[in-house]
C-alpha positions as CSV (number, residue, x, y, z in Angstrom):
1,X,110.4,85.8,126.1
2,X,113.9,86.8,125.1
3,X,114.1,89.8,122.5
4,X,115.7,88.5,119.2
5,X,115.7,90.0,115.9
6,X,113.2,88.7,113.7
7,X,115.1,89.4,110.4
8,X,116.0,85.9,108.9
9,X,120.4,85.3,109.8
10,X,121.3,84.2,106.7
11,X,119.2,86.7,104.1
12,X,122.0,89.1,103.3
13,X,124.5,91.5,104.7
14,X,124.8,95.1,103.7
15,X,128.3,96.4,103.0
16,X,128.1,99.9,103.9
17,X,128.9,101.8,100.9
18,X,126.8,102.2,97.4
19,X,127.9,101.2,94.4
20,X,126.8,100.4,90.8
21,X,124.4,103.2,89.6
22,X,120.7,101.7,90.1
23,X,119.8,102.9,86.3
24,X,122.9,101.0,84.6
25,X,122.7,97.7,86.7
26,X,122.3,94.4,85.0
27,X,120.6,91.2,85.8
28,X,122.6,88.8,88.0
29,X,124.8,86.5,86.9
30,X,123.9,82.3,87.7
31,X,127.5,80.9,87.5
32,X,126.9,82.3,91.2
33,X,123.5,81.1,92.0
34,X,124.1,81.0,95.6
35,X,125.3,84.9,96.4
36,X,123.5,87.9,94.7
37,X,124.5,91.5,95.1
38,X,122.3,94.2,94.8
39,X,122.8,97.7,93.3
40,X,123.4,99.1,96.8
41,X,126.0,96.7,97.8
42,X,123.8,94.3,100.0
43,X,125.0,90.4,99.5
44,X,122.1,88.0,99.7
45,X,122.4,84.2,100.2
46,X,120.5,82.1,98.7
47,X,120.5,78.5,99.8
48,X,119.3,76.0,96.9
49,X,115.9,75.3,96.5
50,X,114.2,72.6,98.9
51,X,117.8,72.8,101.4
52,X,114.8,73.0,104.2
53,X,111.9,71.4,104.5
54,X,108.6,73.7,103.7
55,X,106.7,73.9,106.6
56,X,103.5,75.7,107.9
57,X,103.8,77.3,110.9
58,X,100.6,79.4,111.6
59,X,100.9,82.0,114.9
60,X,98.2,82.4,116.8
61,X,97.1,85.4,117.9
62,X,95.9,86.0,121.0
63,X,95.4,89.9,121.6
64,X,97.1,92.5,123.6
65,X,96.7,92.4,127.3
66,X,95.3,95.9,129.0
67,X,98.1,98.2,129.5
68,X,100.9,96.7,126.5
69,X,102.2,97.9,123.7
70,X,105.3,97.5,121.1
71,X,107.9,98.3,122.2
72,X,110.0,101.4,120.2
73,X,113.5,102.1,120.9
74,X,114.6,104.7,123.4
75,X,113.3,108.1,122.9
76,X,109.7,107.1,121.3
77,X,106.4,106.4,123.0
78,X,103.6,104.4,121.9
79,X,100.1,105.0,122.8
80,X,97.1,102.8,121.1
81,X,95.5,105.8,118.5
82,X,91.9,103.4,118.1
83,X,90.8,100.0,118.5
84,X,87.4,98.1,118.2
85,X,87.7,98.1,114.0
86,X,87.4,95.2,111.9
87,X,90.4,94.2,109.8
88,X,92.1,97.7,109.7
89,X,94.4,97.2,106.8
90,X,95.2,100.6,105.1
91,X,95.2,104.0,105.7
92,X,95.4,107.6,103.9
93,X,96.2,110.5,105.3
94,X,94.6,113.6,103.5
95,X,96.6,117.0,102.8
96,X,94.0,118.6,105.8
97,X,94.8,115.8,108.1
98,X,91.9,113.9,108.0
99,X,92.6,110.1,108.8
100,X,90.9,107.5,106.6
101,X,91.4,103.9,107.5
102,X,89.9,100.5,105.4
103,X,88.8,97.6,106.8
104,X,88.7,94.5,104.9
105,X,89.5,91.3,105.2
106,X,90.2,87.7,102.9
107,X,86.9,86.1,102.4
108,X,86.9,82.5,103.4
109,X,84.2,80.4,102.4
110,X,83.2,77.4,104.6
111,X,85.4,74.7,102.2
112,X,88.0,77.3,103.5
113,X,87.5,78.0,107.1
114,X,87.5,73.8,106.9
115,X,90.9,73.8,106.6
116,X,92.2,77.5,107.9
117,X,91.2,75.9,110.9
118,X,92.7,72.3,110.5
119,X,96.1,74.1,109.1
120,X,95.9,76.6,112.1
121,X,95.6,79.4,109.8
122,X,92.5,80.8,111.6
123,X,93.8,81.6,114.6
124,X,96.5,83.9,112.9
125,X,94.3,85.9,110.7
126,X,90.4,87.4,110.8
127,X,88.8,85.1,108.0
128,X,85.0,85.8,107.5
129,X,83.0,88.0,106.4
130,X,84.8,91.5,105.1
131,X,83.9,94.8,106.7
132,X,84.0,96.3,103.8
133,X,84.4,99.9,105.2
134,X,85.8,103.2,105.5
135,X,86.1,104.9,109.0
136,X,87.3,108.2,109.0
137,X,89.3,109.4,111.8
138,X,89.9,113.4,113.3
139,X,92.8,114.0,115.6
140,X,92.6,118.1,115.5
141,X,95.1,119.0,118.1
142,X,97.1,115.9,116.9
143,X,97.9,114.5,120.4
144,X,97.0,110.8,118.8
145,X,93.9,110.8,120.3
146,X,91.1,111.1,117.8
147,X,87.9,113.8,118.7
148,X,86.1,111.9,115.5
149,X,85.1,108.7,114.5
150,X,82.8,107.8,111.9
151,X,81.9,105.4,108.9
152,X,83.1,107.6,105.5
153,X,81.6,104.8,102.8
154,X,80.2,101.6,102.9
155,X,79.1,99.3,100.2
156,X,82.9,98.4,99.1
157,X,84.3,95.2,97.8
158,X,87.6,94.6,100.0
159,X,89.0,97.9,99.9
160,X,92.7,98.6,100.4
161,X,94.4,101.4,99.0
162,X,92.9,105.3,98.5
163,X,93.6,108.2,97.2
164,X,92.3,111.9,97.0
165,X,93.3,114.1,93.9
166,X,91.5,117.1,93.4
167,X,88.0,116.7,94.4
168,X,87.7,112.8,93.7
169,X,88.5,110.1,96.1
170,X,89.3,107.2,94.9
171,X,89.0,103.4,96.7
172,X,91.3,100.4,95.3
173,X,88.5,97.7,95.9
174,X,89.9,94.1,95.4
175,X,88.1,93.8,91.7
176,X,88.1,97.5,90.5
177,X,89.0,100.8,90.8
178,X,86.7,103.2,92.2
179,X,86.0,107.0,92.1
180,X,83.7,109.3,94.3
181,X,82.9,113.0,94.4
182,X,84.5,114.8,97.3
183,X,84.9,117.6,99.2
184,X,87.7,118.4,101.7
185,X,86.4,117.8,105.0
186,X,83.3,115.8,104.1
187,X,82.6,113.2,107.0
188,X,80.6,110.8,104.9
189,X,80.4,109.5,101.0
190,X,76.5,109.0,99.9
191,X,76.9,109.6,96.2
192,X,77.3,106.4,94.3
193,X,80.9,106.0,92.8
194,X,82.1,105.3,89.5
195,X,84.0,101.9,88.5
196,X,87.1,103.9,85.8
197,X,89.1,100.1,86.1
198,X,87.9,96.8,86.1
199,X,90.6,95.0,88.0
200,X,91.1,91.3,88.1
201,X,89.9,89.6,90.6
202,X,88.0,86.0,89.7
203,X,89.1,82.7,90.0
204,X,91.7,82.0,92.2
205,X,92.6,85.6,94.3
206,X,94.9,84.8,97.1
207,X,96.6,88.3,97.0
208,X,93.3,90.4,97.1
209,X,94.8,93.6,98.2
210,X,94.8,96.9,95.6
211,X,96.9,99.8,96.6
212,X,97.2,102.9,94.7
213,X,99.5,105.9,94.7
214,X,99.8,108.9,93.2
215,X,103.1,110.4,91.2
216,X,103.8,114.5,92.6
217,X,102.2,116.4,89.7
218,X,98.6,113.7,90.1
219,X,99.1,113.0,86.2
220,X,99.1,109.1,86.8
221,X,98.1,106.7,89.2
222,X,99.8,103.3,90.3
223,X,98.3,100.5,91.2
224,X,100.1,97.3,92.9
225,X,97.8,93.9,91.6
226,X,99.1,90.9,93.4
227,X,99.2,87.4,91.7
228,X,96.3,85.2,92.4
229,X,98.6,82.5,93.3
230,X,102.1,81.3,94.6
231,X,104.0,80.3,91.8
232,X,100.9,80.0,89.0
233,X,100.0,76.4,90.3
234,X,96.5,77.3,88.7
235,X,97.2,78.5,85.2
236,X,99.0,81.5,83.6
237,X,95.7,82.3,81.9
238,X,94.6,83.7,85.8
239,X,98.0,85.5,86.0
240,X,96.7,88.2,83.4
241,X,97.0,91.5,84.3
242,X,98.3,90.1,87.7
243,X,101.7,90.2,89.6
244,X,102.2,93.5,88.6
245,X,102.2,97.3,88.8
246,X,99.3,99.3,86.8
247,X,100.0,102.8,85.2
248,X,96.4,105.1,84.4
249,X,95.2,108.3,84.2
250,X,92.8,110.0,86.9
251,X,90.2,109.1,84.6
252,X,91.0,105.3,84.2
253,X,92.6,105.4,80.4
254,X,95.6,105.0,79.5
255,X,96.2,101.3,81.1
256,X,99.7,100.2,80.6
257,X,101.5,97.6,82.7
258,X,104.4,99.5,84.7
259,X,106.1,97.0,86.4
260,X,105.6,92.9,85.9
261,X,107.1,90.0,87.7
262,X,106.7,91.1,90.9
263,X,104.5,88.3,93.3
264,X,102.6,90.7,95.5
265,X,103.4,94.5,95.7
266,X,101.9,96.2,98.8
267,X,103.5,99.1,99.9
268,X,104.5,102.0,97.4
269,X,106.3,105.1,98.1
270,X,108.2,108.3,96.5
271,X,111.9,107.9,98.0
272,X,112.4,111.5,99.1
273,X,114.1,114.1,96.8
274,X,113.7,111.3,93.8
275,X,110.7,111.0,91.1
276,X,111.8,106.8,91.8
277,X,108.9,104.8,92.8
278,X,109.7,101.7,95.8
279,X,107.6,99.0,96.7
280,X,107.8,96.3,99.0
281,X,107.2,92.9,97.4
282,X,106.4,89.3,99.1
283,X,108.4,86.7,97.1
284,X,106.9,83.0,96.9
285,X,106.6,80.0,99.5
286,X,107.5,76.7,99.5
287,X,111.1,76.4,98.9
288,X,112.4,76.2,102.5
289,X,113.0,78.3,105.3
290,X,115.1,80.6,104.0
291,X,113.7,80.9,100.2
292,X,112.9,83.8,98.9
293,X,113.4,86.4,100.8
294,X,110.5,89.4,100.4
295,X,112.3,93.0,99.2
296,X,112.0,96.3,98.6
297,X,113.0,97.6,95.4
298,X,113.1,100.5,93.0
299,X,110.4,100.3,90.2
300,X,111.9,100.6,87.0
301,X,110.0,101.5,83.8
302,X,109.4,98.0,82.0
303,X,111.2,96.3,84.5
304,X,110.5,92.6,84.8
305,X,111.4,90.9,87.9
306,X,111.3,87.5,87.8
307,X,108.1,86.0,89.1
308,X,106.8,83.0,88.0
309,X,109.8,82.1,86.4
310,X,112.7,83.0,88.4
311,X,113.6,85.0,91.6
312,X,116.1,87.0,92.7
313,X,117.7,87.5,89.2
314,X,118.2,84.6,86.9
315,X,117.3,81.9,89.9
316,X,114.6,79.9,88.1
317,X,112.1,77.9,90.3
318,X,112.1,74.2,90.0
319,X,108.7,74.2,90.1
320,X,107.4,75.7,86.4
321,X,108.8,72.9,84.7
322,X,107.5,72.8,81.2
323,X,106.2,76.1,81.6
324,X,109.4,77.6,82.3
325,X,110.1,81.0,79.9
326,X,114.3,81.1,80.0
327,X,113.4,84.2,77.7
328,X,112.2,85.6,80.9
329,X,114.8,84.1,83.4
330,X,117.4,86.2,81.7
331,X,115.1,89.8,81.7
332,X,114.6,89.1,85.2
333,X,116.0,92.5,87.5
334,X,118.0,91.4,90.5
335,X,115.7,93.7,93.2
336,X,117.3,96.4,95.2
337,X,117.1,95.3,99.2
338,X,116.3,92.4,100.9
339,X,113.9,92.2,103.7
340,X,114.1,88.4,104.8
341,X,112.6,85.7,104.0
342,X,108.9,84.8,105.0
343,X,108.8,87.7,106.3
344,X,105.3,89.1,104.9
345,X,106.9,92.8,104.3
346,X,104.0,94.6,103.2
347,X,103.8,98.5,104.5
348,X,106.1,101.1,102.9
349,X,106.5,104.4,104.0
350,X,109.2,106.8,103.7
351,X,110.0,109.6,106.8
352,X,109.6,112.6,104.1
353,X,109.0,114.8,106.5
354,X,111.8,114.3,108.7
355,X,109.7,113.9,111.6
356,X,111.1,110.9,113.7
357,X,114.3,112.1,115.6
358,X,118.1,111.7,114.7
359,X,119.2,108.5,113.2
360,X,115.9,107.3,112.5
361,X,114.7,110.2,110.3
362,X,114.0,110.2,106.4
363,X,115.0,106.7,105.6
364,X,112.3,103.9,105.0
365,X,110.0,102.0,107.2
366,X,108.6,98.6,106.3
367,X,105.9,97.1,107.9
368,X,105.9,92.8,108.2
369,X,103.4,91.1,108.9
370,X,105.2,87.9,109.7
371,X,106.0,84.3,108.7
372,X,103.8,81.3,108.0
373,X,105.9,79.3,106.1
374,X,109.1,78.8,108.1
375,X,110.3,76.5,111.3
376,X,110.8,80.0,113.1
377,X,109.2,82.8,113.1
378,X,110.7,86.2,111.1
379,X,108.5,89.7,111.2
380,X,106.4,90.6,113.0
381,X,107.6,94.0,113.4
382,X,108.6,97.1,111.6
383,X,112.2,97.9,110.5
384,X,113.8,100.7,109.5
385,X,116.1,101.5,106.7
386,X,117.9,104.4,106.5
387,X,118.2,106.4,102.9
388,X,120.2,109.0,101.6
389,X,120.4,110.5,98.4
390,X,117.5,108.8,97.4
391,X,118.7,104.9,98.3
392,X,119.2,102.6,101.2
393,X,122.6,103.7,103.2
394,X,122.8,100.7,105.6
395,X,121.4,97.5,106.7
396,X,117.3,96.9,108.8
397,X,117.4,97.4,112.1
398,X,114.0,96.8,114.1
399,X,112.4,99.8,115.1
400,X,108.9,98.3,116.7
401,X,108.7,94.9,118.0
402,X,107.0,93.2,120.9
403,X,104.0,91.5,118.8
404,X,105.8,88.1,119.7
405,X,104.3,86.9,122.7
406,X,105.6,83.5,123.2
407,X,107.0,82.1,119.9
408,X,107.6,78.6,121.7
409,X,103.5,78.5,121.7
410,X,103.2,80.4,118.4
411,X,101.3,83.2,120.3
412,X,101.4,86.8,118.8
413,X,99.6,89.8,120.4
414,X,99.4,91.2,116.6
415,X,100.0,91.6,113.5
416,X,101.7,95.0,111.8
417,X,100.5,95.7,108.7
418,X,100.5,99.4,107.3
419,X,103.3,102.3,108.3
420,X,101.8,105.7,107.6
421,X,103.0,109.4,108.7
422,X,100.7,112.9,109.8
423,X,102.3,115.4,110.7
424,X,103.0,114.7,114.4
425,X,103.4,111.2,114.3
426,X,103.9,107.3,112.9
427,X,100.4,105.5,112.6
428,X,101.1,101.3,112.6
429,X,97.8,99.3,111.6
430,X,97.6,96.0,113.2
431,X,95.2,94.0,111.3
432,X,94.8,90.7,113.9
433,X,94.1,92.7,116.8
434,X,92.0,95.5,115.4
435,X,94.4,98.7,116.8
436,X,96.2,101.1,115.0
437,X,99.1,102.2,117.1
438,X,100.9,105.9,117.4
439,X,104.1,106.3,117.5
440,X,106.4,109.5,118.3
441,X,109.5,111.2,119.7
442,X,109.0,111.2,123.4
443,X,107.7,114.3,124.8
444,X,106.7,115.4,121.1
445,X,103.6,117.2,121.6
């Protein structure tokens, strides 16, 4: 297979130098509906809606042969850290090192494995029953070979995101969220835990993950609720609550919606040195191949951005019709960086630390899971974009690719999911093949 980038040709191109102060920006401008800039000078095209022909084009994974890996650029290795889970989707990483990983998975009831199997989606995800676990991992000398493996808590409801402050650890399930008593170091949760939000999760739930986040004093927590549709197809009335970000206290009051407009949040992180919140979004389908493209973006305060009624700034979709909100389409917030389109970006995770060598320390690192609804293939890998002073100082570049196996026969080897940091090294879950991968400076010990 020839080695191609994966990031969409025509999303955007980033003119290396920031302008326009992220806190003063306005939203974007229509009598240009074709051409947006963003606050850090990045120009995205956008083709007019329908300018391709929606398609599904399901990959089919087929596992990693003994002996591969991705492939990181010169001057990393990559080793496999565990395999043998079901549906490993998130992990935490606790102040003391311990690794806690989720496993979970979309439920498909047999209406829907009907026709995940006649669309080909089947073969590109696990559908089935959810694990529904925890498995907490050890890695004491941190060589990326774990000395413990066991089940942490059981009993969950598709669990995603979790968090530990102070000596509660809490569990983002798919319909609330939960909180345990906890001990640093514990290896295994009995005690029964303690629903503090009801989150929603009936009717229609096609973005079922949770994830939750912490700000640096532990005062608040965030929570990323994706909407239970594409573009509200099946009522606003199960949007509520939905297609948003969730502030609350430790305790579960205080409810307040954050952020709104945003399709599915996944991955959140603190852009180092800043108090500014990002979060990597997946915009909606159906509007060709290169409509709309998934981004990462700064979460403002009250900032509404766009979704059902319009993407990308004041771009309306077609489709809402006479439930279109104009009110709306002008609030909308033009995001800050754009990831391609199809692309399934889901994990965030900034380099903090600084522990990835050179030119690849301290920026971002964005995990996609890859397309479904475009002619050709884009993810399926994890990018990198570097940051400094707190925003994005230059375009994606791939940093781990090699999941493609053969695009010609739609075959993947995986599926990258979460990006997460320890101390010694870069942790990659890859949901479709049940690994989580390492990944370090070579020779790092």
């Amino acid at each position: 297979m020839q080695c191609r980038s994966l990031l969409p040709a025509l999303t955007a191109v980033f003119l290396f130098s920031c302008g326009n102060n992220p806190s003063e920006r306005k939203t974007e401008n229509v009598e240009s509906p074709d051409t947006v800039a963003t606050a850090y000078r990045q120009s995205v095209e956008l083709p007019p809606p329908f300018a391709t022909k929606s398609v599904q084009n399901f990959s089919k994974v087929i596992g990693w042969p003994a002996g591969r890996t991705p492939t990181a650029p010169a001057g990393f290795e990559v080793g496999k850290f565990a395999d043998s889970l079901n549906n490993p989707r998130w992990i935490y990483v606790a102040a003391n090192g311990d690794i806690f990983v989720s496993e979970a998975s979309a439920e498909a009831n047999a209406v829907k494995k009907i026709k995940g199997a006649l669309s080909g989606k089947s073969k590109s995800q696990n559908l089935g029953n959810s694990a529904n676990r925890i498995t907490l991992f050890r890695d004491t000398n941190g060589d990326g070979a774990p000395d413990f493996r066991g089940t942490f808590l059981t009993g969950l409801n598709q669990p995603f995101g979790m968090l530990i402050i102070g000596k509660t650890f809490y569990v983002a399930n798919t319909n609330a969220l939960m909180a345990y008593p906890y001990e640093y170091g514990q290896s295994k949760i009995s005690a029964a835990g303690k629903k503090i939000v009801e989150l929603p999760a009936g009717g229609y739930n096609n973005h079922w993950t949770r994830n939750i986040i912490t700000n640096k004093d532990s005062s608040k927590i965030y929570i990323s609720v994706g909407s239970g549709s594409n573009v509200a197809e099946h009522g606003l009335e199960n949007e509520v609550r939905r297609a948003c970000i969730l502030e609350v206290n430790p305790d579960g009051s205080g409810e307040r919606i954050y952020a709104s407009g945003v399709r599915n949040p996944v991955g959140m992180d603190w852009a180092p040195g800043t108090e500014m919140l990002w979060t990597t979004v997946n915009e909606r389908d159906g509007l060709g191949d290169e409509l709309v493209p998934d981004y990462m973006t700064a979460v403002y305060e009250g900032g509404f951005y766009g979704w059902p009624y319009a993407y990308w700034g004041q771009h309306p979709d077609p489709r809402m019709n006479d439930k279109q909100r104009t009110d709306l389409v002008k609030q909308s917030l033009v995001p800050d960086f754009s990831l391609g389109s199809h692309t399934a970006s889901l994990g965030l995770a900034f380099d903090e630390k600084r522990i990835m060598p050179g030119p690849w320390a301290g920026g971002a690192y964005i995990a996609q899971h890859g397309s479904w609804n475009r002619s050709q293939f884009s993810g399926y890998q994890v990018v990198f974009v570097p940051f400094q002073n707190g925003a994005p100082s230059g375009g994606a570049r791939p940093f781990l690719t090699g999941f493609v196996a053969n695009e010609a026969n739609k075959e993947v080897y995986g599926r990258p999911v979460g990006v997460f940091f320890t101390k010694n090294y870069m942790l990659v879950t890859d949901d479709a093949s049940n690994t989580i991968w390492w990944v370090k400076a070579a020779g790092k010990q």
